[in-house]
N, C-alpha and C positions, 0 to 999 in steps of 0.2 A: 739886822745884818745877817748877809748868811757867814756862815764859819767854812766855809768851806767851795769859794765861787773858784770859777776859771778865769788864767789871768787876766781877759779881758775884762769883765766887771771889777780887776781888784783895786781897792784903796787901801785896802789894810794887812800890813804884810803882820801874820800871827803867829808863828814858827816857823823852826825848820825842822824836818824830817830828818830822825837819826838812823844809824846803821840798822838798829833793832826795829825802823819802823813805826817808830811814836813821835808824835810831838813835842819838840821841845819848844815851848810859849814863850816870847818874848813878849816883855811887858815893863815901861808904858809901849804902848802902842808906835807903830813906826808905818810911813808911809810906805804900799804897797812897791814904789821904785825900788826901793834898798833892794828887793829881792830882784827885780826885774831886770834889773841893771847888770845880771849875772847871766841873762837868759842868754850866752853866746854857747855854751854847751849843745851836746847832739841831745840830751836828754832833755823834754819839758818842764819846764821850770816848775810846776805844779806839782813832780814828782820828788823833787827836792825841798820845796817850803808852802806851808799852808796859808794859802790866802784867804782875806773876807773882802766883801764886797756888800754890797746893799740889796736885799735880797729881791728879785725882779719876779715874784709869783706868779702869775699867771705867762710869760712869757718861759718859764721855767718846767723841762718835762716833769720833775720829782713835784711841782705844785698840786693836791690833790683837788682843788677848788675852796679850799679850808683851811690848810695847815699845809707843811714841806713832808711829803714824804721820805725823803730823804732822811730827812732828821729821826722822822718814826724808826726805817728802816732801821738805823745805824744804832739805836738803842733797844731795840726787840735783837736783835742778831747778836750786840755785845751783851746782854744779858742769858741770853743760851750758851753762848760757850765760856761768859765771866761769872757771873753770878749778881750779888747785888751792888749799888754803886758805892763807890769808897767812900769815906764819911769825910778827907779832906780834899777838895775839888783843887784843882791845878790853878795856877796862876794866867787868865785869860786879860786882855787888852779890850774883849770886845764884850764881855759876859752882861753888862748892863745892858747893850740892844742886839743879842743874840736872838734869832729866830728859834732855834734847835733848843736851847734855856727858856724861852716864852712858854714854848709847846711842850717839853720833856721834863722840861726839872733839874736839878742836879744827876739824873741820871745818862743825860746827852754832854753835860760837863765830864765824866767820867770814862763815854764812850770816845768820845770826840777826838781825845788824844791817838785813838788809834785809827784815826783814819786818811790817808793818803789819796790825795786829788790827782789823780794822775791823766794828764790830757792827751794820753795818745791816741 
């Protein structure tokens, strides 16, 4: 699963996006609607809650032919300006078939919370 698709790939709606900018995970899992279903707003829905989706690799720009770059990127960037990853990993719905956790480790669990999909 990618942690982090645009709403048109999503099935799995994974948080919402707080004032401060982090994720707050909702967990068990809830279908991608819940969120969707608010999309009457001027803002993209993607800027207010983090979706997943099933990750579409090769059709996908961040696909390196190998692994999601995306997922690289977002844990090299949180670890230069966080430092190391937290030793309690947040409460995810999707972490058993996470792409970014396949490839990263607990330390894409750590950065993850701080990332906003914003589709504009």
């Amino acid at each position: 699963m990618c942690p982090s698709t645009p709403a048109a790939n999503a099935t799995v709606f994974l948080g919402m996006i707080t004032p401060a900018g982090r994720v707050a995970y909702v967990t068990p899992a809830l279908p991608a609607e819940v969120a969707l279903a608010t999309a009457g707003t001027d803002a993209p829905v993607e800027s207010r809650y983090r979706l997943a989706g099933p990750c579409v690799t090769t059709t996908c720009g961040f696909w390196t032919g190998d692994h999601c770059g995306l997922g690289e990127r977002v844990v090299a960037s949180y670890r230069e300006t966080a430092g190391p990853a937290e030793t309690d990993l947040p409460h995810c719905a999707i972490r058993r078939t996470c792409r970014w956790y396949a490839e990263q480790g607990r330390a894409a669990c750590t950065a993850c919370s701080h990332v906003v999909t914003d589709a504009r």
